[in-house]
C-alpha positions in Angstrom: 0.0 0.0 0.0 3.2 2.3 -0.4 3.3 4.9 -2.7 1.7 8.1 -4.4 -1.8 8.6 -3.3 -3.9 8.5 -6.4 -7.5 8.6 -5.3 -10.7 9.7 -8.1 -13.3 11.9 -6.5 -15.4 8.4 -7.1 -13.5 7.0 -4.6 -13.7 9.7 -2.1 -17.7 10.4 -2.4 -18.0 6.8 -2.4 -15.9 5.3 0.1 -15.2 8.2 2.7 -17.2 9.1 5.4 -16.9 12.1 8.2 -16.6 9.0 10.3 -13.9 7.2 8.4 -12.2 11.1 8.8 -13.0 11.4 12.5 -10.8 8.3 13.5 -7.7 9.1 11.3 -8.0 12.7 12.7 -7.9 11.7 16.2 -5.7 8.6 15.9 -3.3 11.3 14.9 -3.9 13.1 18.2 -3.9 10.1 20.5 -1.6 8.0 19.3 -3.0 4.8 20.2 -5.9 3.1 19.3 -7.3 2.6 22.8 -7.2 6.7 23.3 -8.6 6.9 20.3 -11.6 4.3 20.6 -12.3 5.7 24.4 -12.5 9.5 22.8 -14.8 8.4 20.2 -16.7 5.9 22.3 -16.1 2.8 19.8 -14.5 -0.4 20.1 -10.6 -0.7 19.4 -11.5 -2.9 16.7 -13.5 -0.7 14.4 -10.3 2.3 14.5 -8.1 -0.7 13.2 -11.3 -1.9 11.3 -11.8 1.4 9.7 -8.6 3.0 9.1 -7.1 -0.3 7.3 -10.5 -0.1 5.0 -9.1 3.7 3.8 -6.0 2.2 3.2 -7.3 -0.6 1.2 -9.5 1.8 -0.8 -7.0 4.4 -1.9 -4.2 2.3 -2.1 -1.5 4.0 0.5 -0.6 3.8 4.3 -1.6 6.2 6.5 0.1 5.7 9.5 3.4 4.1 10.5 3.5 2.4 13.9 6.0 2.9 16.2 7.1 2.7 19.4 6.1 6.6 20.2 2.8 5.8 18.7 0.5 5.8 15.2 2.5 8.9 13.3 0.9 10.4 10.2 2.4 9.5 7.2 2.8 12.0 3.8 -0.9 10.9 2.4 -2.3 11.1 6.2 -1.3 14.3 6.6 -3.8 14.7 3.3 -6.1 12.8 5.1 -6.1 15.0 8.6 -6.0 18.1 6.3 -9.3 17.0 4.8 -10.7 16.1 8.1 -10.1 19.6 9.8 -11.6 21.3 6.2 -14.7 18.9 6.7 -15.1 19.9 10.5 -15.1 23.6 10.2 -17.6 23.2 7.1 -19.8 21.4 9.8 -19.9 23.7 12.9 -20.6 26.4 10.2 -23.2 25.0 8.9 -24.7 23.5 12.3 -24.4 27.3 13.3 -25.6 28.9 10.6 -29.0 26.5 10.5 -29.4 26.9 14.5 -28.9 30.6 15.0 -32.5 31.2 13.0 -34.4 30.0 15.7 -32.2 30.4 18.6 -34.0 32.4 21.7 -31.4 34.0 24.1 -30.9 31.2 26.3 -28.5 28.3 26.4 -24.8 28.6 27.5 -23.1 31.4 26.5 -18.9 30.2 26.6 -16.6 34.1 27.3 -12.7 33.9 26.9 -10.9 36.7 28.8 -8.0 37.3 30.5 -7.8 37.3 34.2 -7.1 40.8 34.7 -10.2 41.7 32.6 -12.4 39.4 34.4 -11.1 39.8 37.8 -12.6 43.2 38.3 -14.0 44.3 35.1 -16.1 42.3 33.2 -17.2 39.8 36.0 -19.7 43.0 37.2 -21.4 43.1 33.8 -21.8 39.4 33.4 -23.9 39.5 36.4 -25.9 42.4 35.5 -26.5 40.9 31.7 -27.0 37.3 33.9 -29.7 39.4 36.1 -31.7 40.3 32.7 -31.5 36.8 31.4 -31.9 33.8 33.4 -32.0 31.4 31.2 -28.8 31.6 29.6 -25.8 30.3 31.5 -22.4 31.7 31.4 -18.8 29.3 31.1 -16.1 31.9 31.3 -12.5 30.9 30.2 -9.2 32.2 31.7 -6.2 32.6 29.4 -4.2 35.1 27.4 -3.6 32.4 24.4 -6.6 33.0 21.6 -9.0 30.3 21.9 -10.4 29.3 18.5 -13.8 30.6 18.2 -14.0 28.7 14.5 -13.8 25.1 16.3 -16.4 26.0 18.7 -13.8 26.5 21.8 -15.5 29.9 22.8 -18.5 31.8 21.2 -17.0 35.6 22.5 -13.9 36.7 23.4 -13.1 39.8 25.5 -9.2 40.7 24.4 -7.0 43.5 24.8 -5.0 43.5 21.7 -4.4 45.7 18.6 -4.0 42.9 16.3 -7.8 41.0 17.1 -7.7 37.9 14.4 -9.0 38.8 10.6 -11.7 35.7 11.0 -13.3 37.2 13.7 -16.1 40.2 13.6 -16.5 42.5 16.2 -15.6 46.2 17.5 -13.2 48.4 19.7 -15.0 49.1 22.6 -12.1 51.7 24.1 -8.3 52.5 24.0 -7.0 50.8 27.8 -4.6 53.7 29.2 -1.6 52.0 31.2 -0.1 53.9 34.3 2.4 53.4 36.9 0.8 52.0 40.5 2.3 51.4 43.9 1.0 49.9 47.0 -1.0 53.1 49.2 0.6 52.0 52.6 4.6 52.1 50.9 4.0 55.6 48.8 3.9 59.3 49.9 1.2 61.5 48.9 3.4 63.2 46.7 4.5 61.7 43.1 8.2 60.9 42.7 10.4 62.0 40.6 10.8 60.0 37.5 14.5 59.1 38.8 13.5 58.4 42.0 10.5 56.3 40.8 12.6 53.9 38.6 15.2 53.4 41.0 12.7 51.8 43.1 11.9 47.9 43.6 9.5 47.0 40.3 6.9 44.2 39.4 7.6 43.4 36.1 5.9 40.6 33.2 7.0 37.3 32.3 6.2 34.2 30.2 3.2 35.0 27.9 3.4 38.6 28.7 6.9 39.1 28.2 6.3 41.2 24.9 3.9 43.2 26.6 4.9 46.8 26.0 4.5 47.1 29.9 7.4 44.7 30.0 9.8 46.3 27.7 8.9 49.8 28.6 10.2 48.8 32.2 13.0 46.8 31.3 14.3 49.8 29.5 14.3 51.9 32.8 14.6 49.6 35.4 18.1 47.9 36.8 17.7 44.3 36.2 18.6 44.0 40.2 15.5 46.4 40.7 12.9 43.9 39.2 11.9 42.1 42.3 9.5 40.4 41.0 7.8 39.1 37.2 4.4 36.8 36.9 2.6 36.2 33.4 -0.8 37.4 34.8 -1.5 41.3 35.1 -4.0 40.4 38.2 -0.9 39.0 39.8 0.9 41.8 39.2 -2.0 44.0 40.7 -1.6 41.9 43.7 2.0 42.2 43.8 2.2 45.7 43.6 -0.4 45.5 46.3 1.3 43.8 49.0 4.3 46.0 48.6 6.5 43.5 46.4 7.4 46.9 43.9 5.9 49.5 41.6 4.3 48.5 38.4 2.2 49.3 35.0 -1.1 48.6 34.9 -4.0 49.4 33.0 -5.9 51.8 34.7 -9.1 49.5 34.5 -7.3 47.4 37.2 -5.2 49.7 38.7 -7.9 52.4 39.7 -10.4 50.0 40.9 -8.1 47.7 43.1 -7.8 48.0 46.9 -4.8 49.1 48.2 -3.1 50.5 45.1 -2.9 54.3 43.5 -1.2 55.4 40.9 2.2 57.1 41.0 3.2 59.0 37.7 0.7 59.6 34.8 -0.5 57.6 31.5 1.6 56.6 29.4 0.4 56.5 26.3 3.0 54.7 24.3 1.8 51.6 26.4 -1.9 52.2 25.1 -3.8 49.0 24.1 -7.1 48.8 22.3 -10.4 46.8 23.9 -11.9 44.4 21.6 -15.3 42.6 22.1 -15.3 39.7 19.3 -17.2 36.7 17.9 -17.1 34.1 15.3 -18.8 35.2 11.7 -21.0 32.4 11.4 -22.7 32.9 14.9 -22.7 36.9 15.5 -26.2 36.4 14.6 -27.0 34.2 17.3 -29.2 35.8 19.8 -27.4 34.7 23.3 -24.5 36.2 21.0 -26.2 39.8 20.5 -27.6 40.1 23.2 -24.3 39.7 25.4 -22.6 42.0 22.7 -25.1 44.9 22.3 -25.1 44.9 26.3 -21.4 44.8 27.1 -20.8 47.7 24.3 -23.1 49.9 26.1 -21.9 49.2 29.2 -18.2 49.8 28.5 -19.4 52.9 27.1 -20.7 54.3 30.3 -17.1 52.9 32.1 -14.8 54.7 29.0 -13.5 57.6 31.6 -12.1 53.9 34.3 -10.4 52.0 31.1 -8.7 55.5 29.2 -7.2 56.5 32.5 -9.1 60.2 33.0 -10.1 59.0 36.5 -7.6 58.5 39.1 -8.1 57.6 42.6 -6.6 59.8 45.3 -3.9 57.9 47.3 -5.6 57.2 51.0 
């Protein structure tokens, strides 16, 4: 069964099924046929049943088995290549035919970071959850991009200036960053910018360490002066907080979080942008406009918190 994959669309129409595609696709992932048959809920007999048939049918080998496991082959790659296709063309589809009649209930899945949820966007979840009870809400932590085309997420709350091309949605505000320090460690009176970098600092790490936070610091700060780094800007709220060093924040967190106040003004080179997105083939979806169209107006009346024009005095 070696050799050049030479398959008519007869063959293909005929022979494959999404099936047939499902079990090569996640053979691939697994590894093993046992991992693969308890994913799928079928019998370790039918993957080995089924793949061999594809092989038989279009005349090459898919996998080679080794010790590591069942790796893809040249034509399997083909195979797993037509199997993602064929799975997006599905959840499109599925979408596209649901979203007609869907009513605004159901579960409604949010990816966010954690300093946007933290404080921010956990309030208006619970006001839009107050106004409709029957849809339920799965919110996801992480700054990685979820992918809202294989049904991971249906909206994403992101601070970014690059939001993905095959997503649809709109800036909600420019996030203003400033410098914060912990209100029982600062004097009432700002530093001077000398004195305020030759202070101990929180900086980024990890994920975040192209943050322009992270650089802007690194370019001011002693290396010996960065007490501390994390790869989540809540744990850098805290940090600062509890007296661990100064630090940038966006002024959404910063402003709003106990025991911090800020120490020098924006600075708008580290501006980001506020993006409220969705998938194209569900923006339609009512859950999905309803949870849009509120959050928009609602960030609209909190603009003044996330562009920095309202400072809290230090207490």
């Amino acid at each position: 069964m070696h050799g050049s994959a030479k398959w008519s669309s007869s063959d293909i129409i005929s022979q494959l099924t999404w099936d047939d595609l499902r079990i090569i696709k996640t053979l691939s992932e697994c590894g093993n046929r046992s991992a693969t048959a308890e994913k799928l809920r079928i019998n370790v007999s039918t993957v080995s049943r089924r793949v061999a048939q594809v092989e038989q049918t279009l005349g090459v080998t898919l996998f080679d088995h080794r010790r590591a496991g069942y790796m893809l082959t040249a034509e399997g790659l083909e195979l797993r290549a037509l199997s993602e296709r064929v799975e997006l063309d599905i959840v499109s589809v599925a979408r596209r035919v649901s979203c007609e009649s869907q009513e605004p209930l159901g579960k409604l899945r949010i990816t966010t970071s954690d300093s946007l949820l933290l404080y921010f966007l956990t309030p208006i979840i619970a006001d839009f959850k107050a106004l409709n009870k029957g849809i339920t809400i799965e919110a996801l932590v992480g700054n990685e991009t979820l992918n809202l085309a294989r049904d991971e997420s249906d909206i994403a709350v992101r601070a970014t200036k690059n939001p993905l091309e095959s997503l649809v949605g709109r800036k909600l505000a420019t996030i203003a960053w400033a410098p914060y320090g912990c209100t029982n460690t600062i004097s009432t009176k700002a530093p001077s910018t000398e004195a305020l970098y030759g202070q101990a600092w929180v900086s980024y790490s990890g994920s975040l360490s192209n943050l322009k936070a992270t650089k802007y610091i690194e370019r001011r700060v002693a290396a010996n002066n960065i007490s501390y780094r994390t790869n989540s800007v809540a744990g850098a709220g805290s940090a600062i907080a509890s007296g661990l060093g100064l630090g940038f924040l966006p002024c959404m967190l910063g402003d709003i979080t106990p025991g911090l106040a800020r120490v020098g003004p924006v600075v708008t080179e580290l501006n980001d942008e506020l993006w409220l997105l969705t998938h194209p083939d569900i923006r339609k979806s009512r859950r999905v406009q309803a949870f849009m169209s509120f959050c928009a107006a609602t960030v609209d009346n909190q603009k003044p918190l996330i562009e920095g024009h309202i400072a809290l005095p230090v207490t």
